[in-house]
C-alpha positions as CSV (number, residue, x, y, z in Angstrom):
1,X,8.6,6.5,9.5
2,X,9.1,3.8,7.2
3,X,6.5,1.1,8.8
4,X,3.1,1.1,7.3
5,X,0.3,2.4,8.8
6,X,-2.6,0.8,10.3
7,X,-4.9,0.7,7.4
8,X,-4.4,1.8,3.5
9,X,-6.5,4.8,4.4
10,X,-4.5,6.4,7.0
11,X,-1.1,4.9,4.7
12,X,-3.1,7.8,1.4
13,X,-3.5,9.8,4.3
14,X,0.0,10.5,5.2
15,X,1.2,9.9,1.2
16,X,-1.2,13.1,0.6
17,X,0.6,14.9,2.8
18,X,3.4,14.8,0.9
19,X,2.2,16.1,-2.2
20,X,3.8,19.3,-1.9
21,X,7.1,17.6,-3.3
22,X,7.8,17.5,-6.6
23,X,9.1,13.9,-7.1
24,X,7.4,11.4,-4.4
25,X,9.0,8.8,-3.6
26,X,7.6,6.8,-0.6
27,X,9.7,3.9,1.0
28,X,7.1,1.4,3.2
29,X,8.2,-1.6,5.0
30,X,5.1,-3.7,4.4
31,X,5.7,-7.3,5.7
32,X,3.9,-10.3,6.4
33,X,2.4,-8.5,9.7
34,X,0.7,-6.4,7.0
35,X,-0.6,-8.6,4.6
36,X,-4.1,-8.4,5.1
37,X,-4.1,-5.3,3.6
38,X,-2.0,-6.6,1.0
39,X,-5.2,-6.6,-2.0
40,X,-6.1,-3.3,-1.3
41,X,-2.9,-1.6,-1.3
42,X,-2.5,-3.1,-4.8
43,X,-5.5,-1.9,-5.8
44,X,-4.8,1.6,-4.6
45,X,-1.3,1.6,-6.6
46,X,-3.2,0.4,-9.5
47,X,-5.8,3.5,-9.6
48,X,-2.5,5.7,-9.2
49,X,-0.9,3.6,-12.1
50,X,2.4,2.7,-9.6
51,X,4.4,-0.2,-9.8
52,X,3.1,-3.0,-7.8
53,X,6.2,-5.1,-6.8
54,X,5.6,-8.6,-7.5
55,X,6.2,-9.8,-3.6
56,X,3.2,-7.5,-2.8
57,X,1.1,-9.7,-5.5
58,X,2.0,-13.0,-3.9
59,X,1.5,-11.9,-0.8
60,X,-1.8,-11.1,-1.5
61,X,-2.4,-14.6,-3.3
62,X,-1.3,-15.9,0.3
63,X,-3.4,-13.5,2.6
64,X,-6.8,-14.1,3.7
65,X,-8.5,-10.8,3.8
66,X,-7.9,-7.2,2.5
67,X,-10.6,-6.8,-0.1
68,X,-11.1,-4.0,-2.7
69,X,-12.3,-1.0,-1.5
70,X,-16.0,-0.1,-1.4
């Protein structure tokens, strides 16, 4: 399953699943259908110290609503 789930909490949901394997490497198809959540996802990779893809950043200059988390 490659789409991206619902929310950015059921998304670390199903990444913690994975843990188990030694190298994770998570594919997501996060589009414009998405972006509201676009500002917290970022945030999330940013506590994990990932890679934020510089697409994901403008799309969350473009988006309306996604805050950080509480």
């Amino acid at each position: 399953n490659y789409d991206f789930l619902n929310n950015c909490e059921d998304y670390i949901h199903h990444i913690g699943h994975m843990r188990h394997e030694r190298y994770l490497i998570h594919y997501t198809y996060f589009t414009t259908d998405n972006s509201k959540s676009a500002r917290e996802l970022i945030y999330i990779l940013c506590e994990v110290k990932a890679d934020v893809p510089q697409q994901l950043e403008e799309m969350a200059m473009y988006s309306g609503g996604g805050g950080g988390r509480s």
